[in-house]
N, C-alpha and C positions, 0 to 999 in steps of 0.2 A: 571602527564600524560596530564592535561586538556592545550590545547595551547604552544606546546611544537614548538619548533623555526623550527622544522624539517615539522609542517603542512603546506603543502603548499594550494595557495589561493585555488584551485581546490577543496582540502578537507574541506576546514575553509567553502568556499558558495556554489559550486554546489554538491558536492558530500549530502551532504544531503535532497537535492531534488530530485535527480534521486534517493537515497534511496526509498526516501517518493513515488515516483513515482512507485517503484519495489515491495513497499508494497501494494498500490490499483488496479496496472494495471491488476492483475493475473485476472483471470477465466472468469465473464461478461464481463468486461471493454473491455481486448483483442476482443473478440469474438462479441464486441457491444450490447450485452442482456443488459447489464446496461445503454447503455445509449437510448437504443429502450425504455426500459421500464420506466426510471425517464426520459428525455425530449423532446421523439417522441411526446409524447400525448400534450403538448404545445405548437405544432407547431413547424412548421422552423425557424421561428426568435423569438419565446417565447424560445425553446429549446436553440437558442443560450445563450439569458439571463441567464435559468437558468443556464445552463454551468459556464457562468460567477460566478452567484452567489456563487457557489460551488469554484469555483476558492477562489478569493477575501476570501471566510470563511476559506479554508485551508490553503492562507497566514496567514492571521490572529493568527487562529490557532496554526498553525508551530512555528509561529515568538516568539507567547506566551510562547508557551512547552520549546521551544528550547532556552530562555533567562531564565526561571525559574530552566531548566534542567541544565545550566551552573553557576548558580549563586549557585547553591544548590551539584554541581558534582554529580546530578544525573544519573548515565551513565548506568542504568538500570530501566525496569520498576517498579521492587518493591521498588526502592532504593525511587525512584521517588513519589509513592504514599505512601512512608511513611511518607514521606517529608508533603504532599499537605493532603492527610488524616487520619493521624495518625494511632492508634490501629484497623481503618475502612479500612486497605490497602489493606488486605487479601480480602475484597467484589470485588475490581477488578480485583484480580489474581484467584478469579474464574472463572470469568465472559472471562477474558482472555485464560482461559484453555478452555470453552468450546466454544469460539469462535474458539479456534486454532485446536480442533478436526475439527470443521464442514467444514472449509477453506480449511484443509490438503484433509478433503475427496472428497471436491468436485474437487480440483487440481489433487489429484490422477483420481479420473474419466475420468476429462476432459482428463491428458495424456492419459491413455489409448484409451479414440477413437481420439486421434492424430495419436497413431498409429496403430490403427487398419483403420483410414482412409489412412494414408498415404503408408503403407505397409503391408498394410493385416497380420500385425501379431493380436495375442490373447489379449486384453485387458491387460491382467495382466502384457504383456512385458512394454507398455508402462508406466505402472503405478511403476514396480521396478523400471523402467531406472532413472525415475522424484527421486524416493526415493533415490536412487543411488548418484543423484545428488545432490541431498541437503545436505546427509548427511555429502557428501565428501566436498563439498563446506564451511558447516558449522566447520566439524572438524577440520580445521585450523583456528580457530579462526576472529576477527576484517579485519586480512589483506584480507585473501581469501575472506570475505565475500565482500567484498569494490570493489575487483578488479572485482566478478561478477557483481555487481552494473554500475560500469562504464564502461567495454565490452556489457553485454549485451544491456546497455543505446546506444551505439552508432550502435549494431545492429537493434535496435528494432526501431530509430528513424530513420534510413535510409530505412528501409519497410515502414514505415509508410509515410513517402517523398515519395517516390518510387508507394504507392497506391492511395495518395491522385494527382501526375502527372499522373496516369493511369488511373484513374476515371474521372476524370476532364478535361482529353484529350477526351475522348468516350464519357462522360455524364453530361460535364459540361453544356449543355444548358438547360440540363433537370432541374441540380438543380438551374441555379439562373432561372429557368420559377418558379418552386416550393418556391423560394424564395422568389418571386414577387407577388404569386398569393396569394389575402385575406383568410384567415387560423386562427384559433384561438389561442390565445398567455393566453389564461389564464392558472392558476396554476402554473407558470414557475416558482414563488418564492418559495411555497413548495416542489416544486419538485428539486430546485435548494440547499436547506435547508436541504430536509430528505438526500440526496445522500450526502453532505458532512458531515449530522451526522452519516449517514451509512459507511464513510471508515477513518475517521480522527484517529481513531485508531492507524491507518499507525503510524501517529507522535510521541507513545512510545514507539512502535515496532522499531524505528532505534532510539534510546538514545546513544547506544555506540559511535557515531558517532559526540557527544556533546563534546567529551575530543577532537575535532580538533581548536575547538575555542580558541581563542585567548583575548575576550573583548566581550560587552555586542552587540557591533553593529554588529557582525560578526554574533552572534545567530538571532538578526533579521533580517540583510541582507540576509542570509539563508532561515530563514522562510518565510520571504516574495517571494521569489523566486521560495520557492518550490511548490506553488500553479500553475502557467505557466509553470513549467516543468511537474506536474502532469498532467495538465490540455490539455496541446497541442495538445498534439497525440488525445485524447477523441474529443476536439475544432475541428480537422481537420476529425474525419475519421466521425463526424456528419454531415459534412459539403457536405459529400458524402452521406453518407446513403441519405440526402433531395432529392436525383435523383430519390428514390425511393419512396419518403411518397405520401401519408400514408402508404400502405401497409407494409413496410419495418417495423413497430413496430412490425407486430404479427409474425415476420421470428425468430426460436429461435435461428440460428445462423445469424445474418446478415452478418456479415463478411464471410462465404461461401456462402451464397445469392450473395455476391457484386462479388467475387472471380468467382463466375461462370456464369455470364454475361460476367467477362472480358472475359474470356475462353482464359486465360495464364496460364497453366499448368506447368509449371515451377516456375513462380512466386506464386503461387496458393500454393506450395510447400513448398515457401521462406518463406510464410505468417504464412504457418503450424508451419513451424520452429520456427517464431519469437512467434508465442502464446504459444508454448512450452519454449522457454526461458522465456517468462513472467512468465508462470508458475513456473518453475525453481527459477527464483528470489523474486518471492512472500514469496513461499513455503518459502527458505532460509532465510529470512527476519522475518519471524512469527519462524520459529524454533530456529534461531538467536538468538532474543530476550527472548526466553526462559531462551537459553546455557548461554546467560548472567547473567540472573538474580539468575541461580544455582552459575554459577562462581565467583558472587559477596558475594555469602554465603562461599563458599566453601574457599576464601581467606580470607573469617577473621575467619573461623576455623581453616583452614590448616595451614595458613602463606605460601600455594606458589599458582600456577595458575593449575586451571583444566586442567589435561592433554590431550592431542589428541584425545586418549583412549577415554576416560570420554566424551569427547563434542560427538565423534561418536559415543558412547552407546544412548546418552542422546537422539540424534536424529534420532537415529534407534526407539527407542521405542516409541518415542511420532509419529512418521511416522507410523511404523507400527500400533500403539494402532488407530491411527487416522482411515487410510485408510483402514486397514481390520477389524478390532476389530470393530468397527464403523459402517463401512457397515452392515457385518455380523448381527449383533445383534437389528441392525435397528435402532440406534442412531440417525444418519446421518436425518433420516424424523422426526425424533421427535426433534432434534435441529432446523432441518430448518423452523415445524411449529411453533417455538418461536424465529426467527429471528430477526424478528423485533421490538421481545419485548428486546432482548438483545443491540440490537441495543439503546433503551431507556437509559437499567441500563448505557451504555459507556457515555450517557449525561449527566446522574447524577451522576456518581460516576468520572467521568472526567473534561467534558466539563464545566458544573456548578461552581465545586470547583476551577477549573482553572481561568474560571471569574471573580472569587468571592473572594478566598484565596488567589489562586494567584496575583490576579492583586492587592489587597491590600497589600500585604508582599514586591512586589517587587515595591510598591510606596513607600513603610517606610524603603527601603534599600538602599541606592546608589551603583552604581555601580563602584563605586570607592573604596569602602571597599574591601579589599584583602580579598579573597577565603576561606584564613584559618580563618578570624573570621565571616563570612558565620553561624550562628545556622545550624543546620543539619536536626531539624523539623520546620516544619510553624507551627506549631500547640503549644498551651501555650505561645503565643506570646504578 
């Protein structure tokens, strides 16, 4: 399966950026709360840095997973940290479940007042339609999930064009006045640091996507890549919010702050849309990654592939258990008051070992050794 003559370059380099992209952009990001909050407060050109920094960590990053994930035909997350940490693999696939609850719920939230902003329906319609989507998106397996990735990528980046000439037409002298004026840049490196330890996750949430490659360079001309596709759209709509700073930090949605100055009501609609396709592809991307990692069990019990069936069960319930189970029971604030501790364990139980195991395993292997005599764990090495 891994690098099959039929990938074409599209799937081998960008399509796993715009993945990686469809896995962080959901909920803040869209809506600007993430980046009001990690690099409003450094300023306009410290914000930009950090930006950067985040960038540059998730090439990195990317480039790392996604040459480790190919040399090892990691093409899931557990497969993956079995690989990198042995009989310790299972501390991530917790850590992964109950980040996938709190994502799913706050995705569902957000759809719902998408649309009860946009059409006055009841929360709850918005938030099946989003479940709806997902599940349907997900239950056909790698292909549908790919092709939502690259439609919505080319919706979501001509709004985002589309906002940044409509701002910039109306307010562009505000922001390079904002630009220009002396403003503090400190913190930009932390703040550039904690936000890409806070979404890097994204990079084993698309693994499937590891079987398009073809050779060692394709994994990290990919991952280096995928940092400026994720990055852009976040690079550009900062670039606007500075029309507004400071103030623009404590707006909890800036993105309808900005939308209702334009006062395009139409576009204003388009924008709703495209934060509901983010969502949509986020959501798909974390549930994805799941369908995978049952399906990679389920083929070396069964001897054949999780059926339709089966993938849309799997992500009705982890949807529903997320988004109402969740809510209900008041989950949802007790995950979030440990967010960012969660956010630590994906450093250690990821980011470290990657640096560390990884980077020494795939110094002591060439890349020239065929796939089949590849060991299957890094561990007892």
């Amino acid at each position: 399966m891994s690098g099959t003559p039929s990938s074409s370059w599209f799937q081998r380099l960008l399509l796993p950026g715009l993945a990686f992209k469809a896995a962080v952009i959901g909920g803040g990001y869209a809506t600007g709360r993430e980046l009001a909050e990690y690099f409003i407060p450094s300023g306009p050109q410290g914000g930009v840095l950090a930006i950067l920094v985040a960038m540059v960590c998730w090439s990195a990053l990317c480039a790392l997973t996604f040459v480790l994930a190919h040399a090892t035909r990691s093409y899931d997350y557990r497969s993956f940290f079995n690989t990198l940490l042995g009989p310790f693999g299972f501390v991530f696939e917790i850590a992964y479940l109950v980040f996938m609850v709190l994502i799913l719920a706050v995705f569902g939230a957000a759809a719902g007042a998408i649309g009860e902003a946009m059409f006055g329906w009841p929360k709850l319609v918005g938030t099946l339609l989003l479940v709806s989507g997902i599940g349907l998106f997900t239950a056909f397996g790698n292909h549908s999930v790919e092709r939502l990735f690259k439609w919505v990528s080319f919706f979501l980046y001509g709004i985002y064009a589309l906002f940044v000439v409509f701002v910039l037409t109306k307010f562009g002298s505000q922001a390079m006045q904002n630009f220009s004026a002396p403003a503090p840049i400190g913190g930009w490196l932390p703040g550039g640091l904690t936000y890409a330890g806070y979404n890097i996750v994204g990079a084993v949430m698309i693994l499937p996507l590891v079987r398009h490659f073809q050779s060692r360079r394709d994994a990290v001309v990919a991952g280096v890549l995928a940092g400026p596709l994720a990055m852009l759209p976040g690079l550009l709509f900062f670039v606007c919010m500075i029309a507004w700073y400071p103030q623009i930090g404590s707006e909890a949605l800036p993105s309808d702050y900005i939308l209702r100055q334009l006062n395009m009501p139409v576009f204003h609609l388009l924008f709703q849309a495209m934060i509901f396709s983010a969502l949509l592809e986020s959501g798909a991307a974390a549930v994805h990654a799941a369908n995978e990692r049952i399906a990679a069990s389920w083929r070396v019990q069964r001897g054949n592939e999780l059926p339709v069936v089966g993938r849309f069960a799997i992500a009705s319930a982890l949807l529903v258990g997320s988004i109402f189970i969740a809510d209900h029971f008041g989950l949802v604030a007790l995950i979030a008051s440990g967010y960012r501790g969660l956010a630590w364990l994906f450093l250690a139980v990821y980011v470290l070992p990657l640096l560390t195991i990884g980077v020494w395993w795939l110094s002591r292997n060439s890349p020239r050794v065929p796939l089949a005599r590849q060991p299957h764990s890094l561990q007892g090495e």
